[in-house]
C-alpha atoms as an extended CHARMM CRD file, in Angstrom:
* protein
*
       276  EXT
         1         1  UNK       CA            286.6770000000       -5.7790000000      148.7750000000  PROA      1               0.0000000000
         2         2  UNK       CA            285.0790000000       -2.9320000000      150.2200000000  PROA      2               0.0000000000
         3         3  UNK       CA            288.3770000000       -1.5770000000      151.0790000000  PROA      3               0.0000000000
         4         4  UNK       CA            290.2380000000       -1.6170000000      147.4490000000  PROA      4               0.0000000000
         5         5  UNK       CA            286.3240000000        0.2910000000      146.3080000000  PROA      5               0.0000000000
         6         6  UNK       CA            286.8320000000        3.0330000000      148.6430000000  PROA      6               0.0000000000
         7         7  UNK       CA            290.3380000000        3.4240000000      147.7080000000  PROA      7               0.0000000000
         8         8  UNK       CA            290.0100000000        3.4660000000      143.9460000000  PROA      8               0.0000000000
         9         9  UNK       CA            287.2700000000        6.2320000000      144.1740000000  PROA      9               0.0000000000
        10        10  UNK       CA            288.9290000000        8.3480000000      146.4600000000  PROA      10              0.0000000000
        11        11  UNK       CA            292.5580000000        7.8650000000      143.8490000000  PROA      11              0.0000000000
        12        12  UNK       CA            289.7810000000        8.4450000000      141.0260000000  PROA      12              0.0000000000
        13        13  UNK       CA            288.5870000000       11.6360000000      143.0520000000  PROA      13              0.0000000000
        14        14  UNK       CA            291.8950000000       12.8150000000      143.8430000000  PROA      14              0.0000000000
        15        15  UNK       CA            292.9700000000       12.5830000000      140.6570000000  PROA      15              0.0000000000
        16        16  UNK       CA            290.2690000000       14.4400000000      139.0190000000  PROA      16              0.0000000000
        17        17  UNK       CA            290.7350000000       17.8060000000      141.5500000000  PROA      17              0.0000000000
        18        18  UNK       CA            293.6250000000       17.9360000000      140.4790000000  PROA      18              0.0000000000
        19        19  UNK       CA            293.0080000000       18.1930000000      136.9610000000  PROA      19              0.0000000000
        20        20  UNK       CA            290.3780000000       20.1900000000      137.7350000000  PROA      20              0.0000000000
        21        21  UNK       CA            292.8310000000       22.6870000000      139.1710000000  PROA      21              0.0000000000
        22        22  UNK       CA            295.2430000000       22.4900000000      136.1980000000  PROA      22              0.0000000000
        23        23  UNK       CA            293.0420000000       23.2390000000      133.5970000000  PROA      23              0.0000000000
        24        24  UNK       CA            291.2160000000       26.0060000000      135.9980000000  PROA      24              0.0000000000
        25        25  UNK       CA            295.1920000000       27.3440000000      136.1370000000  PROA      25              0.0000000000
        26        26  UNK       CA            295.6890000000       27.0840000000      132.9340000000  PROA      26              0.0000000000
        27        27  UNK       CA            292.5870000000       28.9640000000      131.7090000000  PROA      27              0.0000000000
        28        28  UNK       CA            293.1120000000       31.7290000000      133.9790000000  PROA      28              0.0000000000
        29        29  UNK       CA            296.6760000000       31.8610000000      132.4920000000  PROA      29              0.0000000000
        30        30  UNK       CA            296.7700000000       31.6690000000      129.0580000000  PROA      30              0.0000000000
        31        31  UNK       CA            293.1290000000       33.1160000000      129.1320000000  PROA      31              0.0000000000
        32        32  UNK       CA            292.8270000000       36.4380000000      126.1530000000  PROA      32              0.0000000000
        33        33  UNK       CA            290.9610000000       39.2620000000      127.5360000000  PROA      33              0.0000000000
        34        34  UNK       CA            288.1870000000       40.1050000000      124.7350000000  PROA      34              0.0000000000
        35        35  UNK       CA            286.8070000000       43.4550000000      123.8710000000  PROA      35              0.0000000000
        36        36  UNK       CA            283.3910000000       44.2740000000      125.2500000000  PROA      36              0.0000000000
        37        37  UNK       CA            282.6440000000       45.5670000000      122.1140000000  PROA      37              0.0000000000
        38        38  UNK       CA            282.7970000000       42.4410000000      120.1880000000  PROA      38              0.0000000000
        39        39  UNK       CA            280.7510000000       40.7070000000      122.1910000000  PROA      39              0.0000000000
        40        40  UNK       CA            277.8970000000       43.3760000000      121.9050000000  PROA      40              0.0000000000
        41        41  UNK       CA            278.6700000000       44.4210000000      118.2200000000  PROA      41              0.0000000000
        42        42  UNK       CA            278.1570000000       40.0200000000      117.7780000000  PROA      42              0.0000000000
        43        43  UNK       CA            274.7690000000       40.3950000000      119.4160000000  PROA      43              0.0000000000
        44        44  UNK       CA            273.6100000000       42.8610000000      117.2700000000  PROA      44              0.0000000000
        45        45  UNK       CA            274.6420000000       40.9040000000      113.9980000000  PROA      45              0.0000000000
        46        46  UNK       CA            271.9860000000       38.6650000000      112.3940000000  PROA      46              0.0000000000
        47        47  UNK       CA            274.4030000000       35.7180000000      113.1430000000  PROA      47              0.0000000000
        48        48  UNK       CA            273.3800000000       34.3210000000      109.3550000000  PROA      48              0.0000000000
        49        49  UNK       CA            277.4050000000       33.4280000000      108.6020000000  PROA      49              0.0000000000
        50        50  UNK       CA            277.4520000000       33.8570000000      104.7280000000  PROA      50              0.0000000000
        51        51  UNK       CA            280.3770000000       35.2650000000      104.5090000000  PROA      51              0.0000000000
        52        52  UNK       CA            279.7510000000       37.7760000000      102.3960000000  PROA      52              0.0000000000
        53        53  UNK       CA            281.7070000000       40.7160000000      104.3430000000  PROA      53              0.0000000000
        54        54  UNK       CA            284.3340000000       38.4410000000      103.7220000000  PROA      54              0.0000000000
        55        55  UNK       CA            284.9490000000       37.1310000000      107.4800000000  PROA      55              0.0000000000
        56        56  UNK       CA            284.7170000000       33.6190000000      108.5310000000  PROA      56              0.0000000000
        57        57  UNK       CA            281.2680000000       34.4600000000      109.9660000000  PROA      57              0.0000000000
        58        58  UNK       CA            279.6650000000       36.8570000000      112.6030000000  PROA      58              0.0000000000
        59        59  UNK       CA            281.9850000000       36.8870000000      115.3910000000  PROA      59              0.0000000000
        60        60  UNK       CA            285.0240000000       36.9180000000      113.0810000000  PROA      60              0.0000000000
        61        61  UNK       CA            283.2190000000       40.5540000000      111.4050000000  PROA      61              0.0000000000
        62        62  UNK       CA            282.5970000000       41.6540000000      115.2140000000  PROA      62              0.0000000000
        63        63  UNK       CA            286.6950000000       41.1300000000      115.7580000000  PROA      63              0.0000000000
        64        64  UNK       CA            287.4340000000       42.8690000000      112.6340000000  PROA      64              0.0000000000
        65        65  UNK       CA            284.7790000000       46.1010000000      112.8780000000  PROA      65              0.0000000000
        66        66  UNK       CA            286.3830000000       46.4010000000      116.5200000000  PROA      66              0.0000000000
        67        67  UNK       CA            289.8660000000       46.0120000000      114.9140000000  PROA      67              0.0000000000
        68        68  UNK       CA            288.6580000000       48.5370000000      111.9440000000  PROA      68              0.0000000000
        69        69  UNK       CA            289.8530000000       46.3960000000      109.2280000000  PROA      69              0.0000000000
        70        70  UNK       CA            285.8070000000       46.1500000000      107.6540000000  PROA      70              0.0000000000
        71        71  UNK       CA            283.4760000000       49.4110000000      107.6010000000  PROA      71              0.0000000000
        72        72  UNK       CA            279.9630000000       48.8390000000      108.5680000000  PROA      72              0.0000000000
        73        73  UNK       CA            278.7560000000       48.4750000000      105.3360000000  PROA      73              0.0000000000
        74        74  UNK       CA            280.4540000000       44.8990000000      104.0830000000  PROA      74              0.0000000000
        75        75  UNK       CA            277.3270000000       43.1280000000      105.7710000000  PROA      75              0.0000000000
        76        76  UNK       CA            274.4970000000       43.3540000000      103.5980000000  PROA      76              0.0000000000
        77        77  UNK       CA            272.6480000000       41.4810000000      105.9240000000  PROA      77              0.0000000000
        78        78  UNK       CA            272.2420000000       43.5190000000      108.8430000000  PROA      78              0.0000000000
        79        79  UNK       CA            269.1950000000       46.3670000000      108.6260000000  PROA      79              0.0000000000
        80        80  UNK       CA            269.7390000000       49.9140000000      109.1640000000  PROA      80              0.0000000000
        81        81  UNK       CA            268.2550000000       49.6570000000      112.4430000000  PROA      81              0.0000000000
        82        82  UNK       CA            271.0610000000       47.8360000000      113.6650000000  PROA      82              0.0000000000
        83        83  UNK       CA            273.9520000000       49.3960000000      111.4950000000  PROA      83              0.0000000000
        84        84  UNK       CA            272.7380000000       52.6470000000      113.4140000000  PROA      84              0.0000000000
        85        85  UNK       CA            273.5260000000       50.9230000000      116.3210000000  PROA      85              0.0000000000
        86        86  UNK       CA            276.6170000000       49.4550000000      115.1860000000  PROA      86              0.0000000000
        87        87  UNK       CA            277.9930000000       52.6190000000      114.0130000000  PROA      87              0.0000000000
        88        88  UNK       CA            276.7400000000       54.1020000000      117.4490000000  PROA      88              0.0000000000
        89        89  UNK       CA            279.4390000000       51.8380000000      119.3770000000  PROA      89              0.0000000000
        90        90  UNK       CA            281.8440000000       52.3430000000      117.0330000000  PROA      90              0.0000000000
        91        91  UNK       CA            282.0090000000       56.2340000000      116.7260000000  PROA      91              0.0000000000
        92        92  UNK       CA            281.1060000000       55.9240000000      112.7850000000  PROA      92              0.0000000000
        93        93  UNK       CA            278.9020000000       58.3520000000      111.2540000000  PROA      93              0.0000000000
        94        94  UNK       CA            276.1950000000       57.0010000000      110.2830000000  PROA      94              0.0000000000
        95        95  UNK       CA            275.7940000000       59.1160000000      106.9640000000  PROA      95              0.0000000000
        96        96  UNK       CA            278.5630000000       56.8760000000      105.7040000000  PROA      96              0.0000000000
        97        97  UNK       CA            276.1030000000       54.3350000000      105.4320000000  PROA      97              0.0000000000
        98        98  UNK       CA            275.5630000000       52.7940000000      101.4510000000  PROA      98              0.0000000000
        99        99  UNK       CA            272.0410000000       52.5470000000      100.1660000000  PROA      99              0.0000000000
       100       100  UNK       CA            270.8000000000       48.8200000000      100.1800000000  PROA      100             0.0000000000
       101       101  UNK       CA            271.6570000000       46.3830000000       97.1590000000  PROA      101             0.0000000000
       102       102  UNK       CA            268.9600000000       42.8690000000       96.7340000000  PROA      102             0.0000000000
       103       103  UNK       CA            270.0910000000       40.9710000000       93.7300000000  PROA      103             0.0000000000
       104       104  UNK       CA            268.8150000000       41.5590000000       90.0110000000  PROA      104             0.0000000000
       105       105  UNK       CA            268.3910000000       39.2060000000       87.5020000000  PROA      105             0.0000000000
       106       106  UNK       CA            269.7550000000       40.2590000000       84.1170000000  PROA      106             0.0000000000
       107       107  UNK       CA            268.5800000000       37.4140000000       81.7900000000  PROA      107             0.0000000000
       108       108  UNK       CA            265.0380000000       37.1430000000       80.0680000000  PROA      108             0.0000000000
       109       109  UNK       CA            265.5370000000       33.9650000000       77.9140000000  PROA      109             0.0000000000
       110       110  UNK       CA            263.4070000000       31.6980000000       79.1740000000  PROA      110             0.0000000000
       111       111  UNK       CA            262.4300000000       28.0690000000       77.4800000000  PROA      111             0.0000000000
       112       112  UNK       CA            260.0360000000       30.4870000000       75.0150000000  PROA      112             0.0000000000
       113       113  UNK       CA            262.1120000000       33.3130000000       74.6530000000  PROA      113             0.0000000000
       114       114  UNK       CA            265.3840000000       31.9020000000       73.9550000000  PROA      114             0.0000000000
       115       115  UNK       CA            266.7400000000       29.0480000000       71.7820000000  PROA      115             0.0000000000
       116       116  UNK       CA            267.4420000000       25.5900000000       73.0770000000  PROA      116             0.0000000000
       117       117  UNK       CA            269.9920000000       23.4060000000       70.9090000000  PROA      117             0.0000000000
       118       118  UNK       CA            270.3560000000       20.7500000000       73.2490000000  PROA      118             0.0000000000
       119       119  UNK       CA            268.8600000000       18.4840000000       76.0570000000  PROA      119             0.0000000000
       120       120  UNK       CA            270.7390000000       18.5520000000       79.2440000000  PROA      120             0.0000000000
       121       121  UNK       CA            269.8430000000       15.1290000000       81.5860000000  PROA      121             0.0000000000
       122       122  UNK       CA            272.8150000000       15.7860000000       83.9210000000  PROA      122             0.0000000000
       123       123  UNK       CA            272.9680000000       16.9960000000       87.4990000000  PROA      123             0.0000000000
       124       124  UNK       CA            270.3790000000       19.3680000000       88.2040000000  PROA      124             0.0000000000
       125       125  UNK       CA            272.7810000000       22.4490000000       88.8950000000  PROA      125             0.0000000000
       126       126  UNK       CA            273.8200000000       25.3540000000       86.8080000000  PROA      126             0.0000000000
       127       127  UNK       CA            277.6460000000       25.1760000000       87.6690000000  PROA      127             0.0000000000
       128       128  UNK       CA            277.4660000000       21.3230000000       86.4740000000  PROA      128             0.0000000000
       129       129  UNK       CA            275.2870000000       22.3760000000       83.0770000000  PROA      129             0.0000000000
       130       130  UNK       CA            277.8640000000       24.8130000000       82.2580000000  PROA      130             0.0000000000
       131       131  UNK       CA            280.9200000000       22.8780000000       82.0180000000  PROA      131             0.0000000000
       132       132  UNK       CA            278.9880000000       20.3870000000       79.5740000000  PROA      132             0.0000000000
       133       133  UNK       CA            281.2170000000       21.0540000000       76.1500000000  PROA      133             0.0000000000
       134       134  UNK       CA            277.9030000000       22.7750000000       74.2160000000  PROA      134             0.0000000000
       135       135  UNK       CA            275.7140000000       24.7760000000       75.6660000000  PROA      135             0.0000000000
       136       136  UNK       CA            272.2360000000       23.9180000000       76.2600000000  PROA      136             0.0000000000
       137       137  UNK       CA            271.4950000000       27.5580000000       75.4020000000  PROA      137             0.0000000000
       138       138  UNK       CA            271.8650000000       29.6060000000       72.2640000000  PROA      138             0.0000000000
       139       139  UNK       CA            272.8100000000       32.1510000000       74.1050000000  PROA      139             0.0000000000
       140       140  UNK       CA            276.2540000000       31.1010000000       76.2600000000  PROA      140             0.0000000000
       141       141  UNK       CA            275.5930000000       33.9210000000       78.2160000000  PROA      141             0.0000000000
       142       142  UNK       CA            272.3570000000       33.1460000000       79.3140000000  PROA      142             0.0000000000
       143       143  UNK       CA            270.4060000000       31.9380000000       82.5600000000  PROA      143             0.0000000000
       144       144  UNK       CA            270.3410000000       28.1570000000       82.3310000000  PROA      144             0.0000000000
       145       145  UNK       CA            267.3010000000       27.7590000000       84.7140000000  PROA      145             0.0000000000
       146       146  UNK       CA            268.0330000000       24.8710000000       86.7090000000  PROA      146             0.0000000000
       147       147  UNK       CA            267.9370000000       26.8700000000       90.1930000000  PROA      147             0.0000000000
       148       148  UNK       CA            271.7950000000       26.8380000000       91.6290000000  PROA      148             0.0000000000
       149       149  UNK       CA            270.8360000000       30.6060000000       93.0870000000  PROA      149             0.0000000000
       150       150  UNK       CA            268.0200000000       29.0110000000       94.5190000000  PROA      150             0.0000000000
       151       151  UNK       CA            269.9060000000       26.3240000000       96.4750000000  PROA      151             0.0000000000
       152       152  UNK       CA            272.2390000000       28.9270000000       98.3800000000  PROA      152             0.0000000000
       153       153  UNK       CA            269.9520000000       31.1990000000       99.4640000000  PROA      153             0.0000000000
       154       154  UNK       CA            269.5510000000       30.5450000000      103.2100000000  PROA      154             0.0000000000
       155       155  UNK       CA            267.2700000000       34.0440000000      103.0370000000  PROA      155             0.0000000000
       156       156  UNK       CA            264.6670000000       31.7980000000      100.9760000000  PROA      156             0.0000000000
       157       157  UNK       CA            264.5680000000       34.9800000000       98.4650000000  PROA      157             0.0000000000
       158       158  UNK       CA            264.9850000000       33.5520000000       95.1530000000  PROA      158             0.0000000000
       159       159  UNK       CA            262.5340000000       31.1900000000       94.0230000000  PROA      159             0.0000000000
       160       160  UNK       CA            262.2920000000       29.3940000000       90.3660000000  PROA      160             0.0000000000
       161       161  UNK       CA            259.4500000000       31.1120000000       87.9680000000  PROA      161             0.0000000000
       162       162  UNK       CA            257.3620000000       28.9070000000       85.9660000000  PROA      162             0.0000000000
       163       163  UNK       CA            259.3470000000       30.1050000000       83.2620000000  PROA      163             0.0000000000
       164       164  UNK       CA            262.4620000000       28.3850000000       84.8440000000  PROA      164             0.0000000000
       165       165  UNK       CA            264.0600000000       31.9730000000       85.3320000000  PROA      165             0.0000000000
       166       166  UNK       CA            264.8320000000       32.7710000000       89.2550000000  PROA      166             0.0000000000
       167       167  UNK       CA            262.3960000000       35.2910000000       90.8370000000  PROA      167             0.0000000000
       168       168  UNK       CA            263.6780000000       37.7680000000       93.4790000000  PROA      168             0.0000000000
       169       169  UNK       CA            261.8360000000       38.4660000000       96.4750000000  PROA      169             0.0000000000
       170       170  UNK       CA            263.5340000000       42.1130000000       96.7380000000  PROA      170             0.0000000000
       171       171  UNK       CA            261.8770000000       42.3870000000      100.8230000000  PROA      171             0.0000000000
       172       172  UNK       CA            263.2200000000       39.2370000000      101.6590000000  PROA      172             0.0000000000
       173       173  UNK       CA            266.6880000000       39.5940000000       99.7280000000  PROA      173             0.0000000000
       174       174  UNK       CA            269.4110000000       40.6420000000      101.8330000000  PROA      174             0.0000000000
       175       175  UNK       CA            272.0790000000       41.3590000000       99.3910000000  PROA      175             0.0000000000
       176       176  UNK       CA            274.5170000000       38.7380000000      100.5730000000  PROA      176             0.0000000000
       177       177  UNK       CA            275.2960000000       38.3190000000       96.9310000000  PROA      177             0.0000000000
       178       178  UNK       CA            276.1200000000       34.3550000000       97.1590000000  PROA      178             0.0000000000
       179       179  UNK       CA            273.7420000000       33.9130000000       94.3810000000  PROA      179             0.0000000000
       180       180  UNK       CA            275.8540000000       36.2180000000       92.4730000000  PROA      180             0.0000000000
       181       181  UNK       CA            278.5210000000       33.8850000000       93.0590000000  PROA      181             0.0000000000
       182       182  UNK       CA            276.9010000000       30.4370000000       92.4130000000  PROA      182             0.0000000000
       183       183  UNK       CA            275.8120000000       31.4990000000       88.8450000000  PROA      183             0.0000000000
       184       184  UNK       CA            278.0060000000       30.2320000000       86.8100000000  PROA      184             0.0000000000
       185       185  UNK       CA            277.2290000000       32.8400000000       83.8740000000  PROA      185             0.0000000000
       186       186  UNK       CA            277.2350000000       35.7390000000       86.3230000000  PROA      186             0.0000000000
       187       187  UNK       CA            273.9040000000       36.6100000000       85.3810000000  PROA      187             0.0000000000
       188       188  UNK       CA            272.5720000000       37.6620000000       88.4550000000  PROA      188             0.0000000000
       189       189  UNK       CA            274.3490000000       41.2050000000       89.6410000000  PROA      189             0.0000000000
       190       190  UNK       CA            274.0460000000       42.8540000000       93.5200000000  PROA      190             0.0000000000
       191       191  UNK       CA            272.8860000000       46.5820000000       92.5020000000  PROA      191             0.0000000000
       192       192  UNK       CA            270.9630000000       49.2490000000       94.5350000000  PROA      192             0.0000000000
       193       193  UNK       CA            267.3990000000       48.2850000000       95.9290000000  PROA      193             0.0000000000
       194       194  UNK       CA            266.0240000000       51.7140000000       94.2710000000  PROA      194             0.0000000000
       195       195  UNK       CA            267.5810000000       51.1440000000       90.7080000000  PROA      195             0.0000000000
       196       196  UNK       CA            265.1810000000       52.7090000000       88.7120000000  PROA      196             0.0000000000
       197       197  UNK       CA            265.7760000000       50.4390000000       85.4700000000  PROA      197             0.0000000000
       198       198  UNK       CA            267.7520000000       47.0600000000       85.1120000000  PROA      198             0.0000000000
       199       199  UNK       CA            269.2520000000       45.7680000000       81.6780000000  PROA      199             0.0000000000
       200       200  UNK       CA            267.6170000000       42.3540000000       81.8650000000  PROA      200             0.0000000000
       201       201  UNK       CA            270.3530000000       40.9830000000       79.4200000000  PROA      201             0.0000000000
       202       202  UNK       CA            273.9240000000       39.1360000000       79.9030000000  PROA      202             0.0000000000
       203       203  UNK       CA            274.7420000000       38.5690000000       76.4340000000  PROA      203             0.0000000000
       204       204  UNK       CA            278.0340000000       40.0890000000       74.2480000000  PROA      204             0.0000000000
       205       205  UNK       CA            277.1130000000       39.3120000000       71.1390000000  PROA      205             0.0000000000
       206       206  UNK       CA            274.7790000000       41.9710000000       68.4260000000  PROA      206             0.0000000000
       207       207  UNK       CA            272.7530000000       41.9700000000       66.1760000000  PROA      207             0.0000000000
       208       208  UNK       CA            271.3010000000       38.8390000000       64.3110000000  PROA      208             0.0000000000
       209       209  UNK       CA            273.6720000000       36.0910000000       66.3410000000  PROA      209             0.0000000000
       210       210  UNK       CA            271.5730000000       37.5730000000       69.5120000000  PROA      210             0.0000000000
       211       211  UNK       CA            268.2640000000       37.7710000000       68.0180000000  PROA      211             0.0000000000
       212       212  UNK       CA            268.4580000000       34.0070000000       66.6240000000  PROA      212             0.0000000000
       213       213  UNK       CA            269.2930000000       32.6200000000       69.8070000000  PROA      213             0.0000000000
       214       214  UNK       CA            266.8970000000       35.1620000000       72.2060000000  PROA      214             0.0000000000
       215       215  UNK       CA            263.7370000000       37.2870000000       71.2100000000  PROA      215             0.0000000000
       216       216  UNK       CA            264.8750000000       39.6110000000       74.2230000000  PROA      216             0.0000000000
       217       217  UNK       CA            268.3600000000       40.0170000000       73.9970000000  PROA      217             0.0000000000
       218       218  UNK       CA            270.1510000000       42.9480000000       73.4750000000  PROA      218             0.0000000000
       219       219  UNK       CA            271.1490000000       43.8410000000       70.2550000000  PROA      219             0.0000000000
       220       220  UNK       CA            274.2190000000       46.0560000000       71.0240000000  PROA      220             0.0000000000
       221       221  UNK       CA            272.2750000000       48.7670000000       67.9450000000  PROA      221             0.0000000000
       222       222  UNK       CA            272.5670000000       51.7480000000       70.7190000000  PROA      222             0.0000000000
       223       223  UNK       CA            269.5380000000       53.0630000000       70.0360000000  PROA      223             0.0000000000
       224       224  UNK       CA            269.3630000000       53.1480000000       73.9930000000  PROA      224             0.0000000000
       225       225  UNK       CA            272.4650000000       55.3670000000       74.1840000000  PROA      225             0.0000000000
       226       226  UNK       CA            271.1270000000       57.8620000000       71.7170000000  PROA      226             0.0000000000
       227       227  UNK       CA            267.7080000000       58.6940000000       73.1950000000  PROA      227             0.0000000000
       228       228  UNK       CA            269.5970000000       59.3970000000       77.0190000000  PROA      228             0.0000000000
       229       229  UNK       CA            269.8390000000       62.5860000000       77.2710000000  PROA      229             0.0000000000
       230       230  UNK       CA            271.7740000000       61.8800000000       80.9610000000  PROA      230             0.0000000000
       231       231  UNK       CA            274.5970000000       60.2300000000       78.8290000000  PROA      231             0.0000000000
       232       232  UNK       CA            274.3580000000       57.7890000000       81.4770000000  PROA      232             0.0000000000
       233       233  UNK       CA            274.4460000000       54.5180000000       78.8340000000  PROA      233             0.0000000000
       234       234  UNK       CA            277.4580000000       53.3230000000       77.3530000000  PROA      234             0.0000000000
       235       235  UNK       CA            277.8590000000       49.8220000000       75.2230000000  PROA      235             0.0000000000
       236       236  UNK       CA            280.5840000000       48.0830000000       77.0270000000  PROA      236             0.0000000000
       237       237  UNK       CA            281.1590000000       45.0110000000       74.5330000000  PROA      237             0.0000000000
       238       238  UNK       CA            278.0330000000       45.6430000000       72.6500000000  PROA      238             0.0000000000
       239       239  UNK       CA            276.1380000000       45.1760000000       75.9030000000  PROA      239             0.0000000000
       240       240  UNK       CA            274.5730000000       48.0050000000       77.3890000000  PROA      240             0.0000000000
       241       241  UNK       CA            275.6170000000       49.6170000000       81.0330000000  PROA      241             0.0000000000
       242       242  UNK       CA            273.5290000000       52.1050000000       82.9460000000  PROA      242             0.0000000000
       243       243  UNK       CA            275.8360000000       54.6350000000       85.3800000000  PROA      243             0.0000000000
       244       244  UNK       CA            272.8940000000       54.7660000000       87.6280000000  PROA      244             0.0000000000
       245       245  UNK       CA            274.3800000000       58.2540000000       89.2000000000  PROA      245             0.0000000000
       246       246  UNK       CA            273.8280000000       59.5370000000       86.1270000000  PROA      246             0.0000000000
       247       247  UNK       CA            270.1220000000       58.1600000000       85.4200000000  PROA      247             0.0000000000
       248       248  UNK       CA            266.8760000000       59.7340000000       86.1550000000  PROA      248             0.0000000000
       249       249  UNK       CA            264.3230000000       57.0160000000       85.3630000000  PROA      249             0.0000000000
       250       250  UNK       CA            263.1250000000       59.0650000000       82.4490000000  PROA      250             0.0000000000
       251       251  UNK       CA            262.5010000000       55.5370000000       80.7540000000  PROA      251             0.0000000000
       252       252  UNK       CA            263.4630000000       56.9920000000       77.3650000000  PROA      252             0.0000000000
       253       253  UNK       CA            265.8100000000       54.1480000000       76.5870000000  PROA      253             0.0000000000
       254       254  UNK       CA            263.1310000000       51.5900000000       77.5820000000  PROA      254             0.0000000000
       255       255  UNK       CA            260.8410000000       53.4220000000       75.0110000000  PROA      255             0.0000000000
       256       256  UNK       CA            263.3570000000       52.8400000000       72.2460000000  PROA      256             0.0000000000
       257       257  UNK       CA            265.1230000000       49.5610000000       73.2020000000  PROA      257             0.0000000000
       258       258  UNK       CA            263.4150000000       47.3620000000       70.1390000000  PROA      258             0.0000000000
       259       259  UNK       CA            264.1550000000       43.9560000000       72.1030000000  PROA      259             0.0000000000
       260       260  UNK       CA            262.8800000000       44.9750000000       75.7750000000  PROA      260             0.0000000000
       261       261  UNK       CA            265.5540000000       44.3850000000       77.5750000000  PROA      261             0.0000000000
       262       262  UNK       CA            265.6880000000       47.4600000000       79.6590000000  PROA      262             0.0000000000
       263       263  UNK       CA            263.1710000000       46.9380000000       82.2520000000  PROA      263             0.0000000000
       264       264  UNK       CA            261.8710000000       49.6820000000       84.4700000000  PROA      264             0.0000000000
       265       265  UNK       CA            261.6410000000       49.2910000000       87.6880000000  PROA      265             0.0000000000
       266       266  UNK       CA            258.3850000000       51.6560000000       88.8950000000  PROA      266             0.0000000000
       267       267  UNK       CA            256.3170000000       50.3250000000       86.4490000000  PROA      267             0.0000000000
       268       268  UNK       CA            257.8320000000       46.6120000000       85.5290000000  PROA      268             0.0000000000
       269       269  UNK       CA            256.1080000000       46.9880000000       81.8100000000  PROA      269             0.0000000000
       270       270  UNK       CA            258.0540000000       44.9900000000       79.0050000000  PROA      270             0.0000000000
       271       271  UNK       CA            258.5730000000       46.2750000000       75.4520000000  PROA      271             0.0000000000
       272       272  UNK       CA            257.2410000000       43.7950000000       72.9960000000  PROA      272             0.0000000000
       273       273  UNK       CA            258.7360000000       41.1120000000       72.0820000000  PROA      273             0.0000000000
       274       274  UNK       CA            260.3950000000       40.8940000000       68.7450000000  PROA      274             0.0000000000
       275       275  UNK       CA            260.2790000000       37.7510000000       66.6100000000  PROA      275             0.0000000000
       276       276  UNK       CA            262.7800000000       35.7990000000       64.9270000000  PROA      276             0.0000000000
């Protein structure tokens, strides 16, 4: 008995050196040599996967900087600390560097502001709200409140007012822009941390179709585009667009916008509000 024991081990033992050795053979050759500089360009990543550089993740951005498919700037996650140091490695000027975007919410239509013309009692998610065949919301163009941009931001950056509108925490907001891509009614747009204004309105439509369905929409009337002297508003579909190369903060247009949805930025003060 003790005999057939010792033999079975020492067959079992045999048998697993020389796997051992195959697979140590194989590794060694079909092993890839790797580039030093991923691995160091991975540590210096915040490792937070969202894709938004438009790699699988971290590591797969580290191959492609290294590779110089990517520039520096397609992670909107990483802080200029470490983009110094990335470009550092990789021989990139660092004056090449963009200015940091957070996320901006361009809708002020809350339950108050805006009109409701139905109940929605489905799932609790913008993207399933939206495909509903009537709107919830007046305005189709409009922030439906129910906290989608909330749900995907692993930054914990957007948070739900008491208003039902998302709130962005601009120090904690990274830019990834996933929220951008959750909302469903692409009302929440990546611009430049330092914007010195934001058009806090989504909506197409003008005049009285707007103001029936939203005390703060934009009425497409361009009284915004006459008082810049920057030229740097145009309507684009009766909605109006800031070319924020062109603006100086002046807050001229915010003076004369008659719905206040042209919110400055240094001084967050809103116009009053019209009424139906």
């Amino acid at each position: 008995m003790l005999k057939e024991m010792l033999l079975a081990s020492g067959v079992m033992g045999g048998l697993g050196i020389i796997f051992a050795a195959g697979l140590a053979w194989a590794a060694g050759k079909f092993s890839v040599d790797s580039d030093p500089k991923v691995e160091l360009l991975s540590s210096l990543l915040p490792g937070a996967n969202c894709g938004s550089c438009g790699c699988s993740g971290c590591s797969g951005y580290a191959e492609a900087l290294v590779a110089g498919t990517v520039s520096v700037d397609a992670c909107n996650v990483c802080d200029a600390e470490a983009k110094q140091e990335i470009c550092s490695i990789l021989g990139v000027e660092a004056s090449e560097l963009g200015k940091r975007q957070v996320a901006k919410v361009r809708c002020r239509g809350d339950y108050s502001l805006a009109r409701w013309v139905a109940r929605y009692e489905g799932a609790q998610d913008c993207r399933a709200a939206s495909m509903v065949g009537s709107s919830p919301k007046g305005c189709r163009e409009g922030c439906l409140g129910l906290g989608t941009c909330t749900t995907v931001c692993t930054f914990g950056a957007i948070t739900l007012g008491e208003d039902h509108l998302p709130v962005v925490d601009e120090e904690k907001c990274t830019g990834c822009g996933a929220c951008a891509a959750a909302c469903p009614r692409h009302v929440i747009a990546i611009m430049d941390y330092d914007a010195p204004l934001v058009v806090r309105c989504n909506s197409h439509g003008r005049g009285r179709p707007v103001r029936e369905n939203c005390q703060v929409g934009c009425l497409g009337c361009r009284a915004c585009v006459k008082a810049c002297e920057q030229d740097a508003i145009t309507m684009v579909y009766n909605l109006a667009v800031v070319d924020l190369t062109k603006c100086i903060g002046c807050g001229a247009c915010a003076e004369k916008c008659p719905s206040g949805c042209i919110e400055m930025s240094q001084i967050g003060e809103k116009k009053e509000i019209l009424t139906a």
